[in-house]
C-alpha positions as CSV (number, residue, x, y, z in Angstrom):
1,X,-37.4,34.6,-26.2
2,X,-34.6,32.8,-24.7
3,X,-31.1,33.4,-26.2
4,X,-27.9,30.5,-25.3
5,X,-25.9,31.7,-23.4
6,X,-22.2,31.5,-24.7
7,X,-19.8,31.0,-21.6
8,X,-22.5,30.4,-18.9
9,X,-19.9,29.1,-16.4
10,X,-17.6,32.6,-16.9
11,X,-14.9,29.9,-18.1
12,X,-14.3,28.6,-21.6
13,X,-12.7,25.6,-20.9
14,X,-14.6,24.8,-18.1
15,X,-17.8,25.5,-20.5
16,X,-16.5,23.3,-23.4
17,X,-15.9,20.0,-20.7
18,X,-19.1,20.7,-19.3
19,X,-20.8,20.4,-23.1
20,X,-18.8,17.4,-23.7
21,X,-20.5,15.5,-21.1
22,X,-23.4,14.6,-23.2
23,X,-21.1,13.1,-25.6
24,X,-18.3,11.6,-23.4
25,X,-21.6,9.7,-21.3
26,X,-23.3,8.2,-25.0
27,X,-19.6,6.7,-25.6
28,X,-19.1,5.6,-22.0
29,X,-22.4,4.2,-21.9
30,X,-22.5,2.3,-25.1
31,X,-18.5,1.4,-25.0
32,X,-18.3,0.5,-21.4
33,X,-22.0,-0.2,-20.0
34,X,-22.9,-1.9,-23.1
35,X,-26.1,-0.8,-22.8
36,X,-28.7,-0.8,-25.6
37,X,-28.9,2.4,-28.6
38,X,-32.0,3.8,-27.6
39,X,-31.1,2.8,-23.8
40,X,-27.8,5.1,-23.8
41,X,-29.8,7.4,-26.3
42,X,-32.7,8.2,-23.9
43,X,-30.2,8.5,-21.0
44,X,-27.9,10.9,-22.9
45,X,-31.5,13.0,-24.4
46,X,-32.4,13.4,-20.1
47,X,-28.2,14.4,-19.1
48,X,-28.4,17.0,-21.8
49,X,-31.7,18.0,-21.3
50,X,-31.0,18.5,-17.6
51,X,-27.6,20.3,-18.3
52,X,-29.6,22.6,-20.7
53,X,-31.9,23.7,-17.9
54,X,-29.5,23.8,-14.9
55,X,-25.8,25.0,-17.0
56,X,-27.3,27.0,-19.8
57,X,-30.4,28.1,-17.8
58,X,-32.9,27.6,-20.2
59,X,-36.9,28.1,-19.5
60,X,-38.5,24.9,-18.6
61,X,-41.2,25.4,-21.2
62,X,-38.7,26.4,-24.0
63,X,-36.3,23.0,-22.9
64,X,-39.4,21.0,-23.0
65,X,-40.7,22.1,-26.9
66,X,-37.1,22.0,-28.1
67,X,-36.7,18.3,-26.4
68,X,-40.1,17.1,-27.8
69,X,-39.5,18.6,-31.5
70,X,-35.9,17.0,-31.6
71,X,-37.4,13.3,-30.4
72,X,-40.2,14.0,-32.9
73,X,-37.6,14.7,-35.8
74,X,-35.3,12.3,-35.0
75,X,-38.3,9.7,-34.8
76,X,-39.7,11.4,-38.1
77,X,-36.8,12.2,-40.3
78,X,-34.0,9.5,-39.1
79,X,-36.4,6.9,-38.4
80,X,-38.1,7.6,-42.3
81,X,-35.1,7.3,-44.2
82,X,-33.8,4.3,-42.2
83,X,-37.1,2.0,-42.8
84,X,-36.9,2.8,-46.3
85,X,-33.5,2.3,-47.1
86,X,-33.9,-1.3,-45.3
87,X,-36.9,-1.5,-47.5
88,X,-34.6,-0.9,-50.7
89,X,-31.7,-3.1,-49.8
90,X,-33.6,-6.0,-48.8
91,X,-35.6,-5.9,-52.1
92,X,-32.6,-5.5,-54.0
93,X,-31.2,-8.3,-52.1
94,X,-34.1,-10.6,-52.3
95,X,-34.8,-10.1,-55.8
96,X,-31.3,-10.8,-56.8
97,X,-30.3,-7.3,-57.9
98,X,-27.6,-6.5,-55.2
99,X,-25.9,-9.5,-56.4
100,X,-25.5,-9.2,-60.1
101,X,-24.8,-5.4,-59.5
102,X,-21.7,-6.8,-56.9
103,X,-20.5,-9.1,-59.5
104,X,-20.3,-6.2,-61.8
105,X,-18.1,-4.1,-59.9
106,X,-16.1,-7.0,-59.2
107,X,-15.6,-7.6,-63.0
108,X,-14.9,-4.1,-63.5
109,X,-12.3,-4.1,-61.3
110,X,-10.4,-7.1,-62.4
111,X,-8.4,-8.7,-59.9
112,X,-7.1,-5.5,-58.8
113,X,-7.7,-5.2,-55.0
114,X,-7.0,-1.9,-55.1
115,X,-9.4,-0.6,-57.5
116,X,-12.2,-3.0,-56.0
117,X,-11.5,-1.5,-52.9
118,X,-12.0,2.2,-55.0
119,X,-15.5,1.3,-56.1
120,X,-16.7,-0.3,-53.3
121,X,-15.4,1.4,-50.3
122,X,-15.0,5.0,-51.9
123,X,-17.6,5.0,-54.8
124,X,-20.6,2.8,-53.6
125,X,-19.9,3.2,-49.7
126,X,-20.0,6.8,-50.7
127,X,-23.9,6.2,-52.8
128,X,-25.0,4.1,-49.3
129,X,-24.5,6.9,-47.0
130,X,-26.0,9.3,-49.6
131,X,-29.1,7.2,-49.7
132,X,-29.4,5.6,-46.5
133,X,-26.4,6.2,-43.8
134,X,-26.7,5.4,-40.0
135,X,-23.6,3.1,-40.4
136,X,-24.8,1.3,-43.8
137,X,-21.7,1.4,-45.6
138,X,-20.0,-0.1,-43.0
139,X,-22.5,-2.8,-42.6
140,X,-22.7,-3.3,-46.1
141,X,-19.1,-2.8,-47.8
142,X,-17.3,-4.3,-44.9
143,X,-18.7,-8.0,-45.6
144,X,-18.2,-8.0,-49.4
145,X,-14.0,-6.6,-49.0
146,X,-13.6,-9.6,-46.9
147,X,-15.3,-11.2,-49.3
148,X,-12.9,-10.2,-51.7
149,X,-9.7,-11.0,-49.4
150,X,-9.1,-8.1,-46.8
151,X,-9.0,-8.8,-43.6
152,X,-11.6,-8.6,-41.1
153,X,-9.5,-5.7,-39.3
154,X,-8.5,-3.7,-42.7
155,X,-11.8,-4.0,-44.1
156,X,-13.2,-2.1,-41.1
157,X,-10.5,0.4,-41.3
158,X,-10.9,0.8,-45.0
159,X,-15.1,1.0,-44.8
160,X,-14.4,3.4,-41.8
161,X,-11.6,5.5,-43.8
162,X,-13.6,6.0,-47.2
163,X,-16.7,7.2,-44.9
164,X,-15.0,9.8,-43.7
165,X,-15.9,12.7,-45.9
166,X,-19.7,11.8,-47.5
167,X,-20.5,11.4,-44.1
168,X,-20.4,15.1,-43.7
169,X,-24.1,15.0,-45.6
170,X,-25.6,11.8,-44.4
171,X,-28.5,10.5,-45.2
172,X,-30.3,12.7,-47.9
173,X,-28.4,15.8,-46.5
174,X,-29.7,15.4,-42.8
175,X,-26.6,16.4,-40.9
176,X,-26.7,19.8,-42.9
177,X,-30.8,20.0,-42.6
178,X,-30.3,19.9,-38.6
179,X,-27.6,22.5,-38.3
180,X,-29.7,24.7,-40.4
181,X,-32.5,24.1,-38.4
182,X,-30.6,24.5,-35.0
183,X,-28.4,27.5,-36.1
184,X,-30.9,29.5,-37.9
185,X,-28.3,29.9,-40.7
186,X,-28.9,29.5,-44.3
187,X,-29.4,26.0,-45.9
188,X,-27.5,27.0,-49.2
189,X,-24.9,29.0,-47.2
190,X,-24.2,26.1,-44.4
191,X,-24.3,23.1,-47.3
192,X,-21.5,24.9,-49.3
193,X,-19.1,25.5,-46.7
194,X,-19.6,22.3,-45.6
195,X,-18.8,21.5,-49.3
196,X,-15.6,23.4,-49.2
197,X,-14.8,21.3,-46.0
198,X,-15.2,18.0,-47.7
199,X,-13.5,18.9,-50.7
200,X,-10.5,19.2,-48.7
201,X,-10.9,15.9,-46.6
202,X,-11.9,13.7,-49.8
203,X,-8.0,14.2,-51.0
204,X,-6.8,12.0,-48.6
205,X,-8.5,9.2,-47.6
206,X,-8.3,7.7,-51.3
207,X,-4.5,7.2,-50.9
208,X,-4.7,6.0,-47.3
209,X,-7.2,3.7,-48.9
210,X,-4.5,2.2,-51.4
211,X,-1.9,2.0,-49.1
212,X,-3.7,-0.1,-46.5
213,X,-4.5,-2.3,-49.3
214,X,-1.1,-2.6,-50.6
């Protein structure tokens, strides 16, 4: 049974840059390349892949099952959630739902931008990564603060900002599902620290939230 090796290079730092390459190549393809998602994807699966085999000296065999059962979750789990929430938000758009229920948090904020901003950016961005993720609250909640006055600019920010701590969980928990998976550690055990974690980080990005709308 293989077992990852912690420092395979016999030099933290030099171990860490080397793990960051997987990462640093998605951003610089995507960023700077341009180059299509599931382009820069695949190309960043095959870099770590080959870095897995050649840095970490894993078994061929052992690379090869753990590359095909994280395409086949990703395909499976990520790809699953994503039809359906697209499936959900475009009935609930067609059918006239989405609207009403915007014009209701609209109403319930008054004219207050600031508590618009609250329930749409904190409250129901917060419900959109819950039930969908993948960047949805940012697709969605962006549009309708411009919508309501902010700026192009600040209504990224702000749909960025408020993100930053139910993002932790994802879609339907997935994040936390794949580190258990990965890790071998409990689900329970995993999904409350990470709990703990976002306690912490949901104090703040309320108020940075008013200020950048005040």
């Amino acid at each position: 049974m293989f077992t990852q090796l912690i420092d395979p290079l016999d030099n933290l730092t030099l171990t860490c840059l080397v793990a960051l390459v997987p990462v640093v190549s998605l951003l610089v393809m995507l960023a700077v390349f341009r180059l299509p998602a599931w382009l820069a994807t695949l190309i960043g699966s095959i870099i770590t892949f080959a870095l897995a085999l050649w840095v970490w000296r894993m078994p061929l065999d052992d690379g090869g099952h753990a590359y095909l059962y994280g395409a086949a979750t990703g395909v499976w789990n990520v790809d699953w959630i994503t039809i359906w929430g697209m499936v959900l938000f475009n009935t609930l758009g067609v059918s006239g739902v989405f609207e009403n229920f915007r014009r209701w948090l609209i109403a319930l904020g008054g004219m207050d931008v600031r508590v618009q901003t609250m329930l749409f950016a904190w409250a129901f961005g917060a419900l959109l990564e819950g039930l969908v993720g993948f960047g949805y609250p940012w697709a969605v909640v962006a549009p309708i603060l411009i919508s309501l006055g902010i700026s192009d600019l600040n209504a990224i920010r702000i749909a960025a900002i408020a993100n930053n701590a139910p993002v932790s969980y994802g879609a339907l928990g997935a994040p936390i599902i794949a580190l258990a998976a990965v890790t071998g550690y409990p689900l329970l055990a995993l999904s409350g620290s990470v709990g703990t974690v976002v306690a912490v980080l949901a104090l703040a990005p309320p108020w940075v939230l008013l200020y950048l709308v005040s």
